[in-house]
C-alpha positions as CSV (number, residue, x, y, z in Angstrom):
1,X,12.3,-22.8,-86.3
2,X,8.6,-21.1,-86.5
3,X,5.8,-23.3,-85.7
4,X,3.8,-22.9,-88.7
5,X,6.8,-24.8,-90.3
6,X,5.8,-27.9,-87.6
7,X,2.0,-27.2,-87.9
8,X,2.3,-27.6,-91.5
9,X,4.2,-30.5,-91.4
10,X,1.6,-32.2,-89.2
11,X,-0.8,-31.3,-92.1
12,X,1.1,-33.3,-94.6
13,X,1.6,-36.3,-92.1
14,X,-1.9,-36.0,-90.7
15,X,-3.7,-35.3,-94.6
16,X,-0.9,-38.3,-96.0
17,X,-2.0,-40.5,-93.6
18,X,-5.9,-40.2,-94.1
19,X,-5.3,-40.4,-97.9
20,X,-3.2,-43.6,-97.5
21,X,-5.9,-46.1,-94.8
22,X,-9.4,-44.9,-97.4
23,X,-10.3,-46.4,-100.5
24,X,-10.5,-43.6,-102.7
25,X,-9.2,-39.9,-103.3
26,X,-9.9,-38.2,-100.4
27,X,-7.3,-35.3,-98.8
28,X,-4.7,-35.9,-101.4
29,X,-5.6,-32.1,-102.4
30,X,-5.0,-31.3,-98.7
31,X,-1.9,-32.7,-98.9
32,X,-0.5,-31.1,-102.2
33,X,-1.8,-27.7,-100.7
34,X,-0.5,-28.1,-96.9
35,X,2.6,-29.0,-98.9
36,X,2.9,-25.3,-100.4
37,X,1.9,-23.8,-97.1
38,X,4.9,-25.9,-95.8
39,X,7.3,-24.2,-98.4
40,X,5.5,-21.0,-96.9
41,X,6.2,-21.5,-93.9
42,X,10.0,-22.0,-94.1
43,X,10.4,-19.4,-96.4
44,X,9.3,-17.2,-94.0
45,X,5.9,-16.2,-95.9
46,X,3.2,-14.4,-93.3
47,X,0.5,-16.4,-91.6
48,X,-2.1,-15.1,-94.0
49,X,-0.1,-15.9,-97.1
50,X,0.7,-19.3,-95.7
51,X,-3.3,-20.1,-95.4
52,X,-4.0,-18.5,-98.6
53,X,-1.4,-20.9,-100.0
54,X,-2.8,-24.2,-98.6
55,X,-6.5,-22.9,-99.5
56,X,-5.5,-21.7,-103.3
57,X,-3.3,-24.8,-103.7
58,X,-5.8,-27.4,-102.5
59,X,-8.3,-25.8,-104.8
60,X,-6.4,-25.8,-108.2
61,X,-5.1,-29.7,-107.4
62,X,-8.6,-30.5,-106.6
63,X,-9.8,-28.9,-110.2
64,X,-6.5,-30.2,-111.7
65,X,-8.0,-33.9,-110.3
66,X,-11.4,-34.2,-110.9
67,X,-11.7,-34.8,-114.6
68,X,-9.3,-38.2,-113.8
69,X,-11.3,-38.6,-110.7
70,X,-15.0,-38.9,-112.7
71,X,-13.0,-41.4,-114.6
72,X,-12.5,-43.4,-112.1
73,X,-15.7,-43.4,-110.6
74,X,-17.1,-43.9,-114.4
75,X,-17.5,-47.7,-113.4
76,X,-21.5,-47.5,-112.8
77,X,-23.7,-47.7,-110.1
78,X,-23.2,-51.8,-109.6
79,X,-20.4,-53.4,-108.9
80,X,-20.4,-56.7,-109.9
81,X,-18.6,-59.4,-108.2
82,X,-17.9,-62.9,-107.9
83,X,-21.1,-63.7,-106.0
84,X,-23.1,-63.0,-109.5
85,X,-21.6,-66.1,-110.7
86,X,-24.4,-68.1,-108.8
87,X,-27.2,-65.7,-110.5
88,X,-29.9,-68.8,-112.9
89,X,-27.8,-71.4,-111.4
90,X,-29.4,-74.4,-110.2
91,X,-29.6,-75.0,-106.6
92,X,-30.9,-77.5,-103.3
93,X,-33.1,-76.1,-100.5
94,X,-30.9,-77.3,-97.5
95,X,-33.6,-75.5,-95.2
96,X,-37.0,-75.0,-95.6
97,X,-37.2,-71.8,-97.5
98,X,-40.1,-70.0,-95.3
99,X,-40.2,-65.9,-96.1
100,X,-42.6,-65.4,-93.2
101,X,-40.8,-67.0,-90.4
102,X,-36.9,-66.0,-92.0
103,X,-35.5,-68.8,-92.6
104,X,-33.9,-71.0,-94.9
105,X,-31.3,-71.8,-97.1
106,X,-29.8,-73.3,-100.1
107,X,-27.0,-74.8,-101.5
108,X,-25.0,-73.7,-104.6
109,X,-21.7,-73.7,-106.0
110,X,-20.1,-75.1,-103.0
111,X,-21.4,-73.0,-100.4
112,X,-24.5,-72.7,-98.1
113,X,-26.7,-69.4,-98.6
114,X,-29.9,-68.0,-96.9
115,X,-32.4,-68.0,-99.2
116,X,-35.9,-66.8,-99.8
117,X,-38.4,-67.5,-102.2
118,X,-39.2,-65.3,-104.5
119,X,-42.7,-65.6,-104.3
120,X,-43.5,-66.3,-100.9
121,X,-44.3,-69.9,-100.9
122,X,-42.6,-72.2,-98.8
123,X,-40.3,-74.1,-100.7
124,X,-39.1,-77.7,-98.4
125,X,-36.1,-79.1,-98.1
126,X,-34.6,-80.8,-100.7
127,X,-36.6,-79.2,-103.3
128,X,-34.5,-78.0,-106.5
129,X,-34.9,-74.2,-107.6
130,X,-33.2,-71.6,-109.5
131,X,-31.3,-68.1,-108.1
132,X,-33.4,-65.4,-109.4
133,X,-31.3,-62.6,-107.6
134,X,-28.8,-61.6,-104.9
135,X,-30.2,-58.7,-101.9
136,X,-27.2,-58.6,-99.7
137,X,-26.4,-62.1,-98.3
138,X,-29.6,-63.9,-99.7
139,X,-30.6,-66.0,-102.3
140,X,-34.3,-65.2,-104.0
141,X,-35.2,-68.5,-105.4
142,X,-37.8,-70.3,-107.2
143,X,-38.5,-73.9,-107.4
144,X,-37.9,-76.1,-110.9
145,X,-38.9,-79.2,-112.0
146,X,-35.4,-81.4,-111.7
147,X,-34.9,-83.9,-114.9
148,X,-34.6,-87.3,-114.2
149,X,-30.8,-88.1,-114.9
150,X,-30.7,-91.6,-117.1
């Protein structure tokens, strides 16, 4: 058995395998052409022809591809998730909320977030304000004026 047969069978493997632990369409072309220089390979094709296979191959899949792959990726820039679900809501300072010195948090739909106040000012514990927006794993608040409940 010729060794291109096993070097191209390691390309499928290897390609296969980086296509199957990422999140998105990566070497799946790779694989499709490594595939063709495989079938190449065992029917005896040159070297050259083999490598012309797996580069002409992996070209035409990728073109072949991309017009589904732009459809996928069509979702827009933000991705929203479940977090967003605590954007306007009402929430407690649990921390004082201090922008200069980091600190602070708040507490909202059942969990405890670091927070920061939209406008600088120190907001104390216990104070009531509303989520404004979401940078990364913080809160930007601002304080309200809480309604007596009768």
């Amino acid at each position: 058995m010729s060794i291109m047969i096993w070097i191209w069978l390691g390309a499928v493997i290897l390609f296969g395998a980086v296509e199957a632990v990422t999140v998105g369409l990566v070497s799946v072309w790779f694989v499709i052409g490594a595939a063709a220089a495989l079938l190449g390979a065992v029917l005896q094709a040159a070297i050259w022809l083999q490598i012309t296979l797996f580069i002409a191959v992996s070209a035409v899949a990728l073109a072949a591809t991309r017009p589904m792959v732009r459809k996928l990726n069509r979702g827009g820039a933000a991705q929203r998730t479940n977090a967003d679900r605590v954007l306007e809501q009402e929430a407690k300072v649990t921390e004082t909320v201090d922008n200069e010195n980091a600190s602070g948090a708040v507490y909202v739909d059942g969990k405890t977030w670091s927070a920061r106040s939209v406008s600088g000012a120190v907001l104390p514990k216990d104070t009531f304000v509303r989520v404004r927006r979401i940078e990364g794993v913080k809160l930007y608040v601002e304080p309200i004026e809480k309604k007596e409940e009768l």
